[in-house]
Every structure is written in structure tokens, then in C-alpha cells.
C-alpha positions in Angstrom: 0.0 0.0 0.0 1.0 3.5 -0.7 0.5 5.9 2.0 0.7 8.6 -0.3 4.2 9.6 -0.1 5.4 10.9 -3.2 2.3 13.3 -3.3 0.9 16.4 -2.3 -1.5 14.6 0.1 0.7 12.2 2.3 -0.7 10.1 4.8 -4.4 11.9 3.3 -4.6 9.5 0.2 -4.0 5.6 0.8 -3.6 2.8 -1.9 -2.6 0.8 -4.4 -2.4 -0.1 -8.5 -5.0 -2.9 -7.3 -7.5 -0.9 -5.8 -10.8 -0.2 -7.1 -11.2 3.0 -5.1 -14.9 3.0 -5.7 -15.9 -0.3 -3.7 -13.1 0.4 -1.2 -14.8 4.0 -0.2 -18.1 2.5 -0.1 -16.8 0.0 2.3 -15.0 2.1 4.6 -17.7 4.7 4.6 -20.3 2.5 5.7 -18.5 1.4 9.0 -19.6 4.7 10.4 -16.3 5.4 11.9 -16.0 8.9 13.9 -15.3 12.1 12.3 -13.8 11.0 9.1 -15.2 10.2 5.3 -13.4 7.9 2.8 -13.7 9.8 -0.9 -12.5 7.3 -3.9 -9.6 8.7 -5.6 -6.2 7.9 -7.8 -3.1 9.2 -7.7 0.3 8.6 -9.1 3.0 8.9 -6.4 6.3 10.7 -7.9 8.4 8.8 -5.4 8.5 6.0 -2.8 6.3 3.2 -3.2 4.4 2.6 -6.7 6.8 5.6 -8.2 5.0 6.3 -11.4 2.2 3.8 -11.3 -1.8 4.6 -11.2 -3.3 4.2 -8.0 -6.9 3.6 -6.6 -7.2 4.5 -3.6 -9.5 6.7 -0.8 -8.8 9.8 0.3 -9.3 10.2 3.9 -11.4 13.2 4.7 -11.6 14.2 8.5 -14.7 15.9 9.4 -14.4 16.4 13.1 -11.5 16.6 15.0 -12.9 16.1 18.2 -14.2 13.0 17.3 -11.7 11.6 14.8 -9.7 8.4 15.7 -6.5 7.9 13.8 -5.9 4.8 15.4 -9.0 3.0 14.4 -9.8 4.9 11.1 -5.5 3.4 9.6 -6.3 0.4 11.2 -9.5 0.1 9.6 -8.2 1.2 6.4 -5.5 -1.5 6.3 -7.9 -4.3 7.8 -10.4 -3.7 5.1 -8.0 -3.0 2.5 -6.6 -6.5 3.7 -9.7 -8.1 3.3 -10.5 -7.2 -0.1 -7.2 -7.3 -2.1 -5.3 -10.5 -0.1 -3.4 -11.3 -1.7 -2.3 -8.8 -3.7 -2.0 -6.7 -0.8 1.3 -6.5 1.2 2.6 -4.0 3.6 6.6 -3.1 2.0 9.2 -2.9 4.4 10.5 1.0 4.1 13.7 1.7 2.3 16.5 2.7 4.7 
């Protein structure tokens, strides 16, 4: 999974070349989690992981501060992500 390094929304816009960003928003969105929308999107990262590659993805849209939870809505992300791509999905060790 990209995290969206290698864009101008890093850490706001999660996934993949595998992705259909459609059916992963739809999911996400309808776990109701606090404070935070999932809007389908691509993006093409310029650097890091997928360099140069179409991605599907969501872009994570925080509505409420007060109420968000980064915690659950990442690992909610990943879980579900996880779900629906296995196994395409993988979590890359970062570059040092």
C-alpha cells in the first residue's frame, strides 16, 4: 500500500495499483467510523512506493477533530484493504 508519499497529500490519500477506489470507499464509509469520510480517488505517487504507477485509492477526509480516531480509522483502512485485495495486498518494508 502507498501511503501517499510521493504526493501532495501524504498520509491523506491511501492505496494501491489494485484498488478499485470505488468499492473500497463504499466500504470504509459504511463502518460509520467517527469524524472522518473515505472519498475514492487515484493518484500517481512521484516517489516512494508505486513511483509512477496509477493508483486507486481513498482519500481520507476528516470531518471532526474532536471525534476523529486515527488509530482505528488506519487500522481500519489497512484491515479492510486486507480483506478485499489478499493477496495482492502487502505492507513493503520502508527503504533505509
Amino acid at each position: 500500500m502507498s501511503e501517499g508519499r510521493g504526493t501532495t497529500r501524504p498520509f491523506e490519500m491511501v492505496g494501491a495499483p489494485y484498488v478499485n477506489p470505488d468499492q473500497l470507499a463504499v466500504l470504509l464509509n459504511s463502518d460509520g467510523l467517527p469524524g472522518v469520510s473515505f472519498r475514492a480517488c487515484r493518484f500517481e505517487p512521484t516517489f516512494h512506493k508505486f513511483q509512477n504507477e496509477p493508483c486507486g485509492g481513498v482519500q481520507v477526509h476528516v470531518r471532526d477533530r474532536k471525534t476523529f480516531q486515527p488509530f482505528l480509522t488506519y487500522l481500519t483502512l489497512i484491515q479492510q484493504t486486507y480483506d478485499l485485495y489478499e493477496p495482492e495486498f502487502r505492507v513493503a518494508p520502508t527503504a533505509l
